[in-house]
N, C-alpha and C positions, 0 to 999 in steps of 0.2 A: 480756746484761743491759743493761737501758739506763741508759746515764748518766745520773746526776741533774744537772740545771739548777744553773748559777750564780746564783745570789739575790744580787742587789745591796741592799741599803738605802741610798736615795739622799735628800740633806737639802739644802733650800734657800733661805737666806734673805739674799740678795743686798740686794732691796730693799725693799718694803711686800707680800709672799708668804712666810707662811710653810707651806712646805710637804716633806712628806715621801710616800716613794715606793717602790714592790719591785716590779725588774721581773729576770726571768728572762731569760739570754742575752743581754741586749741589745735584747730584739725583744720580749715577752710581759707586757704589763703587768698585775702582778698587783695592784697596789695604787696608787692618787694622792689624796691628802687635803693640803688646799688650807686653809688660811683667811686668807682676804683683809682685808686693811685699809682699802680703798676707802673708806669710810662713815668711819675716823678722820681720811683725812688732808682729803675732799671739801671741808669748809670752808674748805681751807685754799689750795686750787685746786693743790697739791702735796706732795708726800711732806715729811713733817718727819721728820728722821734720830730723833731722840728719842725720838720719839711710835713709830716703827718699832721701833725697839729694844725697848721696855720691852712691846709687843703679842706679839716673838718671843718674848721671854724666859716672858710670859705664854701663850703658843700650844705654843710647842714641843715642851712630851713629850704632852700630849696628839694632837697630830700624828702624830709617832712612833708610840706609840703604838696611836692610830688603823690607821695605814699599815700596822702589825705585825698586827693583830689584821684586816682588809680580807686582808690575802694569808696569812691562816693560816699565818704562820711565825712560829718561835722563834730566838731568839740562835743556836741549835745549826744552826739550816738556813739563816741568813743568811751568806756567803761574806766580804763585805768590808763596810765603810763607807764613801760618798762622798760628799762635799759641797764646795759650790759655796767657794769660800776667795777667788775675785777673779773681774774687778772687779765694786766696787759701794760700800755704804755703809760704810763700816771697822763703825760701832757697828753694824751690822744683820747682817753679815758674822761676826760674832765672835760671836754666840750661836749661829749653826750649826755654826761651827767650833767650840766649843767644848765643844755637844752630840757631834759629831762625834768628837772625840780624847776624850771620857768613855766612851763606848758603844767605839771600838776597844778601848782600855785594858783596859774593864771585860771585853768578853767577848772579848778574844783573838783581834779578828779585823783584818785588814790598812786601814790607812787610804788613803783613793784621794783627791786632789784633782785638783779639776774646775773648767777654766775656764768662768765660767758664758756668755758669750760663745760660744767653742766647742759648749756643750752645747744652746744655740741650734739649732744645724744639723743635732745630730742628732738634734731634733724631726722635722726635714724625713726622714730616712733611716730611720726609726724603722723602717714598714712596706717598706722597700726592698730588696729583693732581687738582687745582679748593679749596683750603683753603676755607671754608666759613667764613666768619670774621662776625659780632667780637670775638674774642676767648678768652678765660679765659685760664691761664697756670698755672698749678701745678707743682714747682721743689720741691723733696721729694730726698734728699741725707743725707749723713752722718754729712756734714757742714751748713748745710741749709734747709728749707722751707721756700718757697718763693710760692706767688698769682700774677701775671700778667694779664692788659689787654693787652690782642696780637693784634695789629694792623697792623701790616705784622710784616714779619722775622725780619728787624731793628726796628722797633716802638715798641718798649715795655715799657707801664708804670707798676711801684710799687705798688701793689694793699696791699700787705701785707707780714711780713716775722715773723721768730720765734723770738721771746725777751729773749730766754735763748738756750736750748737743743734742738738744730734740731732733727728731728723723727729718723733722723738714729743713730746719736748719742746715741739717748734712747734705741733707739733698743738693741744698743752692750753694755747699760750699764746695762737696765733688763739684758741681756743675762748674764751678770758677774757674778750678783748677782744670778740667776738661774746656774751659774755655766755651762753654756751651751758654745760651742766653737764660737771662733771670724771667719770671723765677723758675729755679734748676729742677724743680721735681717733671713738670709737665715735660722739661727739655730732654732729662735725664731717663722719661719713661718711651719719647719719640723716638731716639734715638737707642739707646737699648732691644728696638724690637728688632732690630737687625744684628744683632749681638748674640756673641755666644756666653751665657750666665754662668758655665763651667770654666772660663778660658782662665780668670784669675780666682786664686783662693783665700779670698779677702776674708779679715776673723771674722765670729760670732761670738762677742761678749754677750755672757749667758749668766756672770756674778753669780756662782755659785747654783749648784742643784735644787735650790727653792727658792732663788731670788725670784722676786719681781717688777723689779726697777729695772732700767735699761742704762744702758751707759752707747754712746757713736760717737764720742771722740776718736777711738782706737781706731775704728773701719777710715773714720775722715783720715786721719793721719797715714793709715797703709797705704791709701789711692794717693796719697802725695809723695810719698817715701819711692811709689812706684814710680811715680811720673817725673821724680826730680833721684833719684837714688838717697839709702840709707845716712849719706852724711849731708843732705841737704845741700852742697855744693855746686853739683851740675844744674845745666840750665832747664828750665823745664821742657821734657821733650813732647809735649804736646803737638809743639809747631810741626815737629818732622812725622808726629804718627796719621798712619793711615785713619782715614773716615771706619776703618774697617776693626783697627785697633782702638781708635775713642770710644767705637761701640760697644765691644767686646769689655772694656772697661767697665762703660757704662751700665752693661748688661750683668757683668759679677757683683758689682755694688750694688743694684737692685737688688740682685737674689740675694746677698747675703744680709739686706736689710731688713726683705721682707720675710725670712728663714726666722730672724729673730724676735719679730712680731706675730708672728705666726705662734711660733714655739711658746714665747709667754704667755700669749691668749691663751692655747691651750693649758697650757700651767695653770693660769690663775681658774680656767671655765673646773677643771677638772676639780679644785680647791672646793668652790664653789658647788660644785653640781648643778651646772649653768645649763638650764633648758633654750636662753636666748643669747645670742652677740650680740651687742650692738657698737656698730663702725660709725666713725664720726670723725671730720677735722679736713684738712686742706689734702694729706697726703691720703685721704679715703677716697678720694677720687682717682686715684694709681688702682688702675683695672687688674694689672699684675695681684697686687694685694689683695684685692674684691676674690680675685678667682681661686688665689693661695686660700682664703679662711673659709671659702669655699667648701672647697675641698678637704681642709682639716675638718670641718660639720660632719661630712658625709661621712668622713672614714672612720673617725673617733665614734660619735655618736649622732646615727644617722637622722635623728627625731629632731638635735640640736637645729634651730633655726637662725639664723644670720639675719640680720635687718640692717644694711646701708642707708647714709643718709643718700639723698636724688643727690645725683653730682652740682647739679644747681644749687645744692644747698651744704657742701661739703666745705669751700671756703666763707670766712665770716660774713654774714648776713643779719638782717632782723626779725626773719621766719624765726628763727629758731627762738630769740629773745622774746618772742610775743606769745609764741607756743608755750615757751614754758611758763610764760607770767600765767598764763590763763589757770595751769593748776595752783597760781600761790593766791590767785587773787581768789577763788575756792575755796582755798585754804584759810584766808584774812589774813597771808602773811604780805604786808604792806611795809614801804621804808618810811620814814619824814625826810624832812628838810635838811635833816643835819647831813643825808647822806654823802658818802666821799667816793672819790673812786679810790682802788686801790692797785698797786700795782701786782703782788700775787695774791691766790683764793685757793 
């Protein structure tokens, strides 16, 4: 007789995504229902904690829902509940956890938290068969850069993270200052391809010959020091530069973002003696990046294999949260009632 599948119900609302999700085993996505806030926060050229929260509160069982009624399952055929409880926004964070611990409660099923960080990478594994370990993990989002050794799906140590402006975050603040639309990363990667990536020689803070922490304050600071001169005075000349010079902008701050990213992974794979990559997070969908660690695999070490998460699953979602419940629920690693969200993990 064959076994029936584990159905996860996976819930996520970290930051401005509220989303819910059933995937079977770990691996079989039965269900992802997504609705984005983009459009509330755009005016704002960033997420407003506020404005996030009262959209989840307002989104969330129709998501559910949704997700429930996309993968043709009932309370009785759902296995556990998991949701994402850190890090992120506390107020944005506590409506899924709070859907989260009402729905175990209600129908008697095991509560799973998920660090949404973690649940990152195994975007990247989702489709992966036979993991070679040891693996180096790249999370590249708006809140974060983070360096992981992967040791399986739960084993993950700290290798390295950002000490100021995560990459995405830089991304959509060049993009402001380029006067280019929210959010800056997709703006800053459209625009870029008509760009020359040698034209300006924007830093690469590297912290030292064995750091692995990143620091993009400094690179955000140059692109504005450019665009407005060293004493901050003059107006910004964005207005007067050519479509051919914002690109060209555009196009050096990429390169020397993703020069730094690049450079670390390999740092830390080489640490490691990383037989796998794995890419994960909002700025993993920048193809530029996909194609740079790319080509660091090949040339370093040609066996090294790369696993991206599918771009569909690069910004937050509940694929991911539901994937990774599936190995803790495996495991019996299960939350109660008391759980919180938190705002880092």
């Amino acid at each position: 007789m064959e076994k029936a599948p584990i159905n996860i119900l996976g819930i996520e609302t970290s930051c401005d995504e509220t989303a819910a999700a059933v995937v079977a085993d770990g691996k079989t996505v039965k269900s992802s229902v997504i609705a984005s806030q983009t459009k509330l926060h755009e005016k704002y050229g960033g997420v407003v904690p506020e404005i996030a929260s009262r959209a989840h509160i307002e989104n969330i069982y129709p998501v559910i829902a949704e997700a429930m009624a996309q993968a043709d399952v009932t309370e009785k055929s759902v296995h556990a509940i998991a949701v994402a409880n850190q890090p992120g926004l506390t107020v944005a964070l506590m409506v899924g956890v709070t859907a989260a611990k009402t729905l175990s409660f209600a129908w008697g099923k095991p509560l799973i938290a998920i660090n949404h960080l973690h649940a990152h990478l195994q975007s990247a594994m989702l489709a992966e068969e036979g993991l070679q370990l040891p693996a180096v993990a790249l999370i590249v989002s708006g809140g974060h850069t983070c360096l992981y050794d992967c040791e399986s799906p739960l084993e993950l140590k700290l290798l390295g993270r950002c000490l100021d402006d995560a990459a995405g975050e830089a991304f959509d603040k060049v993009a402001a200052i380029l006067k280019l639309p929210y959010p800056g990363g997709p703006a800053i990667e459209e625009i870029a391809k008509d760009g020359n990536p040698g034209a300006v020689d924007f830093p690469r803070s590297m912290l030292g010959p064995d750091s692995l922490d990143f620091s993009f304050s400094g690179i955000k600071t140059a692109v504005l020091y450019h665009c407005r001169g060293q004493d901050m005075k003059g107006q910004n000349r964005v207005d007067s530069m050519s479509k051919q010079k914002i690109a060209d902008i555009a196009a050096s701050f990429q390169a020397a973002m993703i020069d730094v990213l690049v450079r670390k992974t390999q740092r830390a794979a080489q640490k490691v003696a990383a037989k796998t990559i794995l890419l994960g997070g909002g700025v993993a969908a920048n193809t530029v990046l996909r194609s740079a660690l790319q080509q660091m695999c090949k040339s370093s070490v040609p066996t090294r294999k790369l696993l991206v998460a599918p771009k569909e699953y690069c910004t937050d979602n509940a694929v991911m949260v539901a994937s990774l419940a599936c190995h803790k629920y495996k495991a019996g690693l299960f939350a109660d009632l008391t759980l919180e969200p938190k705002a880092t993990g």
